[in-house]
Every structure is written in C-alpha cells, then in structure tokens.
C-alpha positions in Angstrom: 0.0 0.0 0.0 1.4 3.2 -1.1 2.4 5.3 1.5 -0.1 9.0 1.7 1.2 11.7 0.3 1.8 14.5 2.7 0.5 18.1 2.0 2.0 21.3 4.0 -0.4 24.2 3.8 -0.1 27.5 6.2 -2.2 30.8 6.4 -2.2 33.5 4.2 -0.5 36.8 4.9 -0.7 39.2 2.2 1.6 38.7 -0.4 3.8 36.5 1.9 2.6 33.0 1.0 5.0 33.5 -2.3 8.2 33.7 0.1 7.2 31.1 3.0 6.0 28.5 -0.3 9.8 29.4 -1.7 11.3 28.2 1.6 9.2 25.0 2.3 9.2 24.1 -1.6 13.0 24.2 -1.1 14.1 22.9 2.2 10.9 20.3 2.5 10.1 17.0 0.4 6.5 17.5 0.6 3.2 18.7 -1.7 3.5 22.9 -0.6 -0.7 24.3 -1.1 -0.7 27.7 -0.6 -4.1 28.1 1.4 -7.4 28.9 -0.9 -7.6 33.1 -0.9 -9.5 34.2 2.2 -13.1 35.4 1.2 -16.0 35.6 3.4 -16.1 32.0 4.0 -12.5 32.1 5.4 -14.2 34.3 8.3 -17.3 32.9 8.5 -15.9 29.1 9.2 -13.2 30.6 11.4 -15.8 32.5 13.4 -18.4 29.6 13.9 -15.3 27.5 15.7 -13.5 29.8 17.8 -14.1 31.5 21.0 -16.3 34.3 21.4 -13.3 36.5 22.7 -10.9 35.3 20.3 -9.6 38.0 18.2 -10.3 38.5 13.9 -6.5 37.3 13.4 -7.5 33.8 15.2 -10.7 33.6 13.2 -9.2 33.8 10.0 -6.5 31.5 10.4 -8.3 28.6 12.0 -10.8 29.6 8.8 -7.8 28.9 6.3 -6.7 26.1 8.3 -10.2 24.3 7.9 -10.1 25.2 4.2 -6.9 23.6 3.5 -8.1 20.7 5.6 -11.1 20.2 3.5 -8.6 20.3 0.2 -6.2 17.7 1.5 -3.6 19.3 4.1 -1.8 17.2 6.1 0.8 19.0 7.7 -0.5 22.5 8.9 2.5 25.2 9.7 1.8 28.3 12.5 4.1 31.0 13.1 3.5 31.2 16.5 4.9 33.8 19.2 3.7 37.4 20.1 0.6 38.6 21.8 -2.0 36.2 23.2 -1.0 34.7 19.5 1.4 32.7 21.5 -1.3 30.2 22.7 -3.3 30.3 19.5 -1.3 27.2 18.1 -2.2 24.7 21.0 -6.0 26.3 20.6 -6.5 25.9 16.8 -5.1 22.6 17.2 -7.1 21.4 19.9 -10.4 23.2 18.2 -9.3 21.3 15.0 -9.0 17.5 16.5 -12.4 18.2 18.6 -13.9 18.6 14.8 -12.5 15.5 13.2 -9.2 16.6 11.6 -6.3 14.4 11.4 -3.1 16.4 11.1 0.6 17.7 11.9 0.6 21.0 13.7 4.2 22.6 14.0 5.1 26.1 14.9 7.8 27.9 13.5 8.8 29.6 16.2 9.5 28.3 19.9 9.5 32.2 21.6 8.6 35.3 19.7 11.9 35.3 17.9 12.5 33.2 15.1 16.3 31.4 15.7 17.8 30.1 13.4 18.3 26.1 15.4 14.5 26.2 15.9 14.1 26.6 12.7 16.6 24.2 11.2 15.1 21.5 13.9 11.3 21.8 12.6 12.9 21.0 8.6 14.8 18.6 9.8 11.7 16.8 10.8 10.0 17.8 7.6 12.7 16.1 5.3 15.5 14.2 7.6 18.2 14.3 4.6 18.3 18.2 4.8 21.6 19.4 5.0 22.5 22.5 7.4 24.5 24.3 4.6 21.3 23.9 2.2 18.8 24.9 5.1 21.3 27.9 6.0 21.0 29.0 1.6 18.0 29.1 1.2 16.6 30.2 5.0 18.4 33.6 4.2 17.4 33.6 0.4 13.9 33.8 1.8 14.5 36.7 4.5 16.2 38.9 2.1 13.1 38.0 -0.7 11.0 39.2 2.1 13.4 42.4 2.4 13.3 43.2 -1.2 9.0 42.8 -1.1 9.0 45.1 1.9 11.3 47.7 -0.1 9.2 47.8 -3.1 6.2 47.8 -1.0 6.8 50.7 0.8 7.4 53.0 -2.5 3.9 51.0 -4.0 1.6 52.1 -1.2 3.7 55.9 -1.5 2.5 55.8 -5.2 0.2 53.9 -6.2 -2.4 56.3 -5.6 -0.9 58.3 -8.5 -0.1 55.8 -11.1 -1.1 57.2 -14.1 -2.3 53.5 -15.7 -4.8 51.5 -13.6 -3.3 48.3 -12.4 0.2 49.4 -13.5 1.6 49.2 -9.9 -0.3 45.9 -9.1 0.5 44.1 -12.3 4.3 44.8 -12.4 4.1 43.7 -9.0 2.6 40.0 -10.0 5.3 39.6 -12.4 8.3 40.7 -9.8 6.9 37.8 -7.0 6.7 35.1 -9.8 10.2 35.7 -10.8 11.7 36.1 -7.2 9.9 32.2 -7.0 12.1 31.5 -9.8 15.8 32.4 -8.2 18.3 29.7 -6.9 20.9 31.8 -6.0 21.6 35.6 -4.6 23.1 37.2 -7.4 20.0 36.4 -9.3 17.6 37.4 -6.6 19.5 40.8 -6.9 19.3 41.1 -9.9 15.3 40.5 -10.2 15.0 43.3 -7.0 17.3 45.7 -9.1 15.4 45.1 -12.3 12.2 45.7 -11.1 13.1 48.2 -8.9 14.1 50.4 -11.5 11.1 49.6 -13.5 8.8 50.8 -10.7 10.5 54.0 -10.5 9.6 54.3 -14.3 6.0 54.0 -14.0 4.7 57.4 -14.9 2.7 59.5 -12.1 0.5 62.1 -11.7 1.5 65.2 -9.5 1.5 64.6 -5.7 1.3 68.6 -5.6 -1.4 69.1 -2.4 -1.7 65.5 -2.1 -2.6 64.0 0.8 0.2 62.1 3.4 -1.6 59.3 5.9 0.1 56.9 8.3 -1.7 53.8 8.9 -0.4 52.6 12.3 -2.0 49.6 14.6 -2.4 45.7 15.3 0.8 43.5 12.9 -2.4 41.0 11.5 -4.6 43.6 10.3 -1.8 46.0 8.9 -0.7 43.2 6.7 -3.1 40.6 5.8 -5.6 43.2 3.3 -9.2 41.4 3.5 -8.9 41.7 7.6 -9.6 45.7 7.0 -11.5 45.4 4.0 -8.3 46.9 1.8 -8.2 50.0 3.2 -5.5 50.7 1.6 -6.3 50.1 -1.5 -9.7 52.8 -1.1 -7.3 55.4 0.1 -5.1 55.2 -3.0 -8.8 55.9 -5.1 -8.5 58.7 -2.7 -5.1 59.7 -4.7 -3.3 59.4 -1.0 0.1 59.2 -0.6 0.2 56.1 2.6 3.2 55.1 5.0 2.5 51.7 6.9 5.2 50.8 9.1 4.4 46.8 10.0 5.8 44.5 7.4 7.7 41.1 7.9 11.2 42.6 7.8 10.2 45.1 11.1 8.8 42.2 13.1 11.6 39.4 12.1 14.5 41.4 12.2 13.9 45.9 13.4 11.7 45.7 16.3 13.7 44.1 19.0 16.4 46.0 18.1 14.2 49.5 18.2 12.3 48.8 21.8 15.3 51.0 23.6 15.3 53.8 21.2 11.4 53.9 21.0 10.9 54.2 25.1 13.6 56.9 25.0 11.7 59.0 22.0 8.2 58.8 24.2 9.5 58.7 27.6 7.0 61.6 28.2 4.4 59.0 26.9 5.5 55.1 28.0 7.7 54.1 30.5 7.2 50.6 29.8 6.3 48.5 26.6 2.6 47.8 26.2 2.6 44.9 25.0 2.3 43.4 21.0 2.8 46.9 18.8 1.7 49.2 21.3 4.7 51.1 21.9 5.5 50.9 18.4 2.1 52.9 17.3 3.2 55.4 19.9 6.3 55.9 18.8 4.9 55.8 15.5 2.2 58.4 16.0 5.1 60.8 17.2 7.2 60.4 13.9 4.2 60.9 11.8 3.6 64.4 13.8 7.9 65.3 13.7 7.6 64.3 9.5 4.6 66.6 8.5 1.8 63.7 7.6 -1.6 64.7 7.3 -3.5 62.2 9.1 -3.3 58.8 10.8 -5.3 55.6 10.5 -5.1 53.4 13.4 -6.4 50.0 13.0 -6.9 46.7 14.7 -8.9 43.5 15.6 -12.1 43.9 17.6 -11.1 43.2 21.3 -7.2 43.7 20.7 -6.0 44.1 24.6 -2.1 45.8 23.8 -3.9 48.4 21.0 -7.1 49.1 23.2 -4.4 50.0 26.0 -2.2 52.4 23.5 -5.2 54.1 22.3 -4.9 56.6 25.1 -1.4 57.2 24.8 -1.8 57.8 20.8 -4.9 60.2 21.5 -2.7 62.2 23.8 0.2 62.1 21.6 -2.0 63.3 18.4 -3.7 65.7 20.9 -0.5 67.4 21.6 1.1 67.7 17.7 -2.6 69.1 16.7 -2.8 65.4 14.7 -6.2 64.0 13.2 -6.4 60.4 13.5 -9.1 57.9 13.0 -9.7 54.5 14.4 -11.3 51.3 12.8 -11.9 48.3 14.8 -12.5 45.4 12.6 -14.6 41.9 13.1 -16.7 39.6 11.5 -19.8 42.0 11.8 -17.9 45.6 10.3 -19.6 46.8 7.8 -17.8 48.0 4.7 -20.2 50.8 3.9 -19.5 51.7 7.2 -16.0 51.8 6.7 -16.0 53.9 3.5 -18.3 56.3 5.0 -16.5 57.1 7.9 -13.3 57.1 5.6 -14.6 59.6 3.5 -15.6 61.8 5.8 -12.0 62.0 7.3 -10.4 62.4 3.6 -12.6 65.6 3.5 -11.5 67.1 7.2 -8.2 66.2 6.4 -8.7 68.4 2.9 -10.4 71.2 4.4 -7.4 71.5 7.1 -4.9 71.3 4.4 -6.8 74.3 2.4 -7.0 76.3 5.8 -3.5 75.5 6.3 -2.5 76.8 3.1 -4.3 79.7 3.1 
C-alpha cells in the first residue's frame, strides 16, 4: 500500500505566502498548497469554531486552516509567538481535532523570535536528509526576498495612488513575485529586486502637488493581511493618497527588537514601559508621523485587541498634543464595509479642508 502523500499548507499573509512557499518548496520534500484566498467563508468558518473572545487574526486563520483541511492538508505550519498569539497554536489545534481533523501542527517559532536552530530542527523533521548548509542557503534567500518585497512595498503604497495607468503598480508587482519564486541563487535574486526596482520607478505618475500624506499605524495582522480591513489601503489610493504603513515582515523578524530601547527613549514623556504586542510601536509611531509633517493617521486593529485598546490613550494624547487627526477602525466579523467607506470619506474631506485652511 502506497504510502499518503503528505501536504503542507499555512495561512495566508498578504503577499507573503509566495516567500514562506519558496522556503518549504526548497528545504521540505513534501506537496507545498498555498491556502485557498480568504473570502467571506475564510471568516465565517473561522468564526463559527473559535471562541467568542478570540480576536479576527484567530478567526481567520483557523478559517484557512479548515479550508486547507477540507482540500487535503496534512501538515499544517503556524508562526507562533507574540501577543496572546502565542497560545493560538495549541488552541487551533485542539479546536481542529475536537472537529474531526487528522493532522501535523508545527510552529515555526519556539519564543517570539525566530532562531535560526528552531528553525533548522522543525525541517529537519520535515525532510531528515536536509543538510545545514542547504537549510542555511535558502533560510536567508527567503528573509532577504521578504526584504526586497517590503522595499518595493513601501514605494507602492507611497504611489500607487498616482499611477497614471490603472493596475500598472499591481500588475508589475505580480510579475516581480513570480520571478523572485524563480531564483536559486543571490546574485540572481538581486538582480530580479534591481530590475524591477528600476522599473517601478519608471511608471509614470500624476503630480503629488497638495496631495494628501496618511500613516496607517495599529495591530501587525490587520496592517498586513488586506481582506482583515477590508483593503483599506487600496480605497485610500482611489482617494489619490500618498500612505506610510510601518508593520511589514522585515520590522517584526529582524527591526523591532532592536528599536524597543530607542522607541521608550523617543516617548519617555508618553510610555515608560512596553505595552505589550505593537503598542509602543504605534506610539512611537504616532510621534514620527507628527515630527515628518503627515496629514492624518489611520489606526487599526482587531475587535477586542487588549495591547492596542491600551495604546489608544497614549496615541490620542500624543495626536492631541502635535494638533494630529487620527481615526480609528476596529474590525470583526460584523464591520460593515459601507461603514467603513463612509467614515473614511468623511475624514479624507477634514483632512482636505485642514490642508486648504492650512495653506491659506
């Protein structure tokens, strides 16, 4: 009898599921499926299974963990660590067994760091023949992919709202991830960043003359993972906005714990202590948007989010103090997205009638 074919599948994160898919494609033996795009079911199965006070980053992944389940998963992978997120693997595991499922559940990471051991200990499980020097290649090929994504991400969601051909932005982009899939080596991974880089910067542009600057600031889940806040950022580039969003993979894997020092020294009139999660981050954060002239700030975050609900204070009296408007969006499984883009629009139009007073 022919032995089952095992099947890794993992959440999706934004755009993310190209690099993690890279890594496990290399370093594992196994069938990699990328979990089905999250839609309304993704919440709505996630939801129906999980604790009443569990937060919209829970929900969704034991949503996409059922769905990949229900394709043929056999091995499901967690990232584990941070937040109350660092129980969340034991509970979706347990919540998935009490339904029926039969499965591998493995973490990536043992504390909210991700070291490098840990790591090479979990493939080593996956595919026993891996070598150190191979797992060691292609681990870092996939952090600096993940660098280069967050560098051209960061001049997309400064420009996109400008791009003078719809879909411009959004379709060089698709054609930049399949060829990073593509690379063996880092001279070639490079050389695809450098490439594309420079044809980004040749997409023609409107004028950003009186254009609007907005920092979008709050919980790591719903800054990164789009359908958790209804693509908000895509709306505020309709809006011609020029955005800054500071959470990406390359802050939380390898800038924050290196920043925690310099950020309690830069609010020490705000936070003596961490907060927990981002919460020190989005003060520290709300403070450089004031110092660098942005217009507005967007907080968001989960319904229920403990570290964020205890910032909010601190951010309101930061933004109080630099004569900042910001608005906050709390998302769950009920928000409404008419909701959303009312309440959106009617800060793009303060935010416009400030800037006209302010030039006048």
């Amino acid at each position: 009898m022919n032995k089952k074919e095992e099947v890794i599948s993992f959440p999706r994160l934004g755009d993310y599921e190209v690099p993690i898919s890279y890594l496990l494609k290399k370093l594992t033996k196994h069938k990699i499926m990328i979990a089905p795009p999250i839609t309304k079911n993704t919440i709505e199965l996630g939801s129906k299974y999980s604790p009443d006070f569990a937060c919209i980053p829970f929900k969704y992944n034991l949503g996409n963990f059922i769905e990949s389940l229900d394709q043929g998963a056999t091995i499901l992978i967690q990232a584990g660590g941070g937040c109350r997120y660092g129980y969340y693997a034991e509970i979706q595991e347990q919540i998935l067994k009490d339904l029926g499922y039969h499965f591998e559940f493995i973490t990536l990471t043992s504390t909210d760091k991700v070291t490098v051991s840990y790591a090479y200990k979990i493939f080593k499980h996956l595919n026993p023949s891996l070598h150190f020097f191979k797992f060691a290649h292609y681990f870092l090929m996939t952090f600096l992919m993940i660098n280069y994504m967050d560098r051209i991400d960061h001049y997309i969601r400064a420009n996109i709202g400008f791009e003078i051909q719809t879909g411009s932005f959004e379709n060089l982009k698709r054609k930049m991830l399949k060829s990073f899939s593509k690379t063996n080596n880092f001279i070639t991974l490079t050389y695809q960043y450098f490439k594309y880089k420079k044809a980004f910067l040749e997409l023609p542009l409107k004028s950003k003359k009186n254009s609007l600057k907005i920092g979008i600031i709050g919980e790591l889940y719903t800054s990164m993972e789009p359908f958790s806040s209804y693509f908000l950022e895509k709306q505020l580039a309709t809006m011609n906005i020029e955005v800054k969003r500071f959470t990406n993979l390359t802050y939380l894997l390898l800038v924050k714990s290196r920043k925690t020092k310099k950020m309690l020294k830069e609010v020490s009139n705000y936070c003596k202590y961490t907060l927990g999660a981002d919460g020190l981050d989005n003060v520290y954060r709300a403070k450089y948007l004031i110092e660098h002239n942005f217009d507005g700030i967007i907080h968001i975050k989960p319904f229920g989010c403990t570290p964020e609900i205890g910032a909010i204070p601190i951010i309101n009296k930061v933004c109080k103090d630099g004569k900042m408007p910001i608005i906050y969006f709390s998302f769950d499984n009920q928000t409404s997205l008419e909701g959303i883009k009312t309440r959106l629009e009617a800060f793009y139009d303060m935010l416009v009638m400030r800037k006209e007073k302010d030039d006048d």
